[in-house]
C-alpha positions, 0 to 999 in steps of 0.5 A: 213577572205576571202571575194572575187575574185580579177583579177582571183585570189581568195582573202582569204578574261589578265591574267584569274582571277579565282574569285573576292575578297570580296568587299573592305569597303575602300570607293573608288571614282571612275569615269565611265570606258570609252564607248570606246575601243578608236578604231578610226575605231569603236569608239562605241566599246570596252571599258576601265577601265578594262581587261577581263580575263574570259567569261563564257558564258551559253545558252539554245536554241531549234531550233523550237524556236528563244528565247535563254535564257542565263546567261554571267558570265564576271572575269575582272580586274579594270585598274582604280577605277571604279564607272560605266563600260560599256560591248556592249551588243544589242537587248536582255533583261536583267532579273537579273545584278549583281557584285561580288554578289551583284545587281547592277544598270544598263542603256541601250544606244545601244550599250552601257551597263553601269553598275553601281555596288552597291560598286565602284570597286578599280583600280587592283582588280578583279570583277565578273559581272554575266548578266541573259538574254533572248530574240531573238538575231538579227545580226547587220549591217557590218558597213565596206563599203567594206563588200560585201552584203553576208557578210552584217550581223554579230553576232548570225544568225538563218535560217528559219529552226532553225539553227544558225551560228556566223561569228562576225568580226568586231562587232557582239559578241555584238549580243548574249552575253554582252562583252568587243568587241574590239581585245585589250581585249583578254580573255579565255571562257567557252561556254555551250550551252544545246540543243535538241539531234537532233543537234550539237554544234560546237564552241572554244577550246576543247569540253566536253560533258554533260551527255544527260537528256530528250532529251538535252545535254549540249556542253561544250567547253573550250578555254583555250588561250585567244581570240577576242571577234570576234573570238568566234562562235558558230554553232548549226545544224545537223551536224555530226563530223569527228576526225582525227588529223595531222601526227604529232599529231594535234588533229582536230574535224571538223563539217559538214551536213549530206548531204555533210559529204562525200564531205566535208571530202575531202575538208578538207583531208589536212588540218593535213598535212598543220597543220604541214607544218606551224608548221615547218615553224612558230612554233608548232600549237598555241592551243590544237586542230584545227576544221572546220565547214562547214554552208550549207549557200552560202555566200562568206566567211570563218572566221579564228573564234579560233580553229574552222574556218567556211565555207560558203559552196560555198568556197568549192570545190576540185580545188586551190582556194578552198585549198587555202581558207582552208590554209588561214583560218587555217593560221590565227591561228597563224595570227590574233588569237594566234597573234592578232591585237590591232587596226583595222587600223593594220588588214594587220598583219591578212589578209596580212599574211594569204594570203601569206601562201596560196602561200607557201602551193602551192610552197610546194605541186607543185614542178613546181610552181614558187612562185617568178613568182607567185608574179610579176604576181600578183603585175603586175595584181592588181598594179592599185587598190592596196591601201596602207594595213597598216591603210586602213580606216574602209571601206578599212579592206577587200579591197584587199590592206590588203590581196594582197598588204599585202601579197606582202610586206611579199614577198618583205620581204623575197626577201629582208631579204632572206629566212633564215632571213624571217622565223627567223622574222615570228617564232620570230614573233609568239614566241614573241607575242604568246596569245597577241596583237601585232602592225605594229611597232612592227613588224617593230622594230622585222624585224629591230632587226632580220635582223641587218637593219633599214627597216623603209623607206622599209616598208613605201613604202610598207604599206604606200604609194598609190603607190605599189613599184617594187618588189625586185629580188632575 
């Protein structure tokens, strides 16, 4: 996510389980999954005794109107026998719970949504939850203290005229569909939203249309890898599209408002030529295909949501720091989606690495620039309030530490490692962990194994210590 501007230079801020088998008549004794995903940064979030393999989220909304109506079917796997599991699930009313078929009893302590299932569920096996709801989801409160105030709400947002946007790092699934909302449970998603003819539906994965009845339609879009809860968005708005891909092959299927299509467009006009340059760089593109949305809101931000990055409309403009938030958003693909964090406390593996990539587009396109030059200077402008990146504290997630200090280290790195050893580590980084979740130590342990080296005091020194080293030299 890119979030502010910081001394002139512009931060940007498991397996599927098709269906479950018949109820076991072997009395199982179960215990209660815990409230708690066991994040220590958000400790109310997430939670355990299962793993979500699949959401399949559908929803009916009119713009004139609030009130979505909508039914969350959840696959999951048991990792414990279970008598009772939790989903975080806010504000809305629950009309019908029911798993593997069967209603279920529930309780409601907001977050919290405790299931309690007529059968107790055996460690292993898979089970569906099926959650029938409706009402008017409302956005919840960032609770990072570093969130700057337009970035101070999260979750399902409607505007005064209908339109809707999610932006939901760290906590705002919760608001719009009952989920497991912590990034250790990454999951596939089937999201189908019905809607008038008049507006459009941008969201994950890869978009198939339902057929148009009575004046509404139904976007269905498949994310086919798996994927953070926080990451999965949905925009609703007039809007029209714009297919193209990379010169490559890239497919790319962007959404933007009528009334700055034009603009928009070339805002976004090298986006296929940055696909492909970080392909070479860190592998092929991770998923099917790649979208931006642009929001006419004015919020400060942009948000790396899988395969369908969002802009608030005041990041753009045709100068540097406008392509770079482009090339932050879309790094983050490979940063943080397909890679992604179990921890908060590792959010530096995100932000850190995005925001390196915006300086190696720029020493790819302007032969001039000096990306050495580049680096010295900002470790020389920012050196005083660079905290430590790695396990910044809740308040700290979009500090600066995570994003300049973090992109710092990886140069540190790279001038350390040289060039050839630097991309070995990020390709093997993103081979390896590709469609999961990886840590800062393991990271450490990659760079260690590629590199022949024991890096462990380097990387103290630059993850986690007050003090920002001195920067290598080549």
């Amino acid at each position: 996510m890119k979030r502010t501007a910081v001394a002139g230079l512009l931060v940007i801020a498991l397996g599927a389980c098709s269906s479950a088998s018949t109820p076991s008549t072997t009395r199982v004794h179960g215990t209660s999954g815990s409230a708690s995903g066991g994040d220590p940064y958000f400790p109310e979030s997430g939670n355990s005794g299962y793993d979500v393999g699949h959401y399949d989220i559908s929803l009916s909304y009119t713009p004139s109107h609030p009130e979505i109506r909508a039914t969350a079917i959840i696959t999951s796997r048991a990792t414990t026998d279970l008598a009772a599991f939790n989903l975080d699930f806010v504000g809305l009313t629950i009309d019908r719970l029911t798993v593997d078929g069967a209603p279920a009893a529930f309780t409601r302590a907001e977050p919290e949504l405790t299931v309690i299932p007529k059968r107790a569920i055996a460690s292993g096996r898979p089970f569906v939850t099926k959650v029938e709801y409706h009402g008017v989801p409302q956005p919840v409160k960032d609770p990072s203290e570093s969130a700057p105030a337009g970035a101070s709400e999260l979750g399902w947002t409607r505007n005064s005229d209908g339109r809707v946007f999610v932006v939901s790092e760290p906590i705002g699934s919760r608001t719009w569909y009952p989920s497991n909302d912590f990034p250790g449970d990454k999951a596939r998603y089937d999201i189908k939203v019905d809607v008038p003819d008049t507006v459009a539906v941008a969201s994950n994965g890869v978009l198939t249309r339902g057929p148009a009845t009575q004046g509404r339609s139904t976007w269905h879009w498949n994310m086919a890898e798996p994927m953070a809860t926080y990451l999965a968005t949905v925009v609703i708005a007039p809007m029209r599209e714009q297919q193209t891909q990379s010169p490559a092959g890239v497919k790319i299927l962007n959404f933007f408002p009528d009334d700055i299509y034009d603009e928009s467009v070339k805002d976004f006009a090298k986006t296929g030529a940055m696909i492909d340059y970080f392909s070479g760089l860190f592998g092929p593109y991770p998923f099917s295909a790649y979208g931006e949305v642009v929001i006419s809101d004015q919020l400060g931000y942009a948000l790396e949501n899988q395969t369908m990055s969002i802009f608030a409309s005041d990041m753009l403009g045709r100068d540097i720091e406008a392509e770079a938030t482009v090339a932050h958003e879309l790094a983050h693909q490979w940063f943080g989606d397909s890679v992604g964090i179990r921890r908060w406390s590792d959010i530096w593996l995100n932000e850190g690495f995005a925001s390196y990539c915006e300086y190696l587009w720029r020493a790819h396109v302007d032969s001039s620039y000096d990306i050495d030059r580049a680096m010295a200077q900002l470790r020389a402008g920012s050196e005083s309030h660079l905290s430590r990146p790695h396990d910044p504290g809740k308040e700290g997630l979009f500090s600066s530490a995570t994003y300049l200090r973090g992109a710092l280290t990886l140069h540190a790195l790279r001038v350390t490692a040289g060039d050839d050893v630097f991309f070995r580590i990020l390709k093997a980084w993103t081979v390896k962990y590709r469609d999961s979740t990886a840590t800062t130590a393991e990271f450490i342990a990659l760079a260690n194994e590629t590199t022949g080296r024991d890096l462990t005091t380097f990387f103290h020194n630059w993850l986690d210590t007050p003090q920002v080293p001195p920067l290598p030299t080549r």
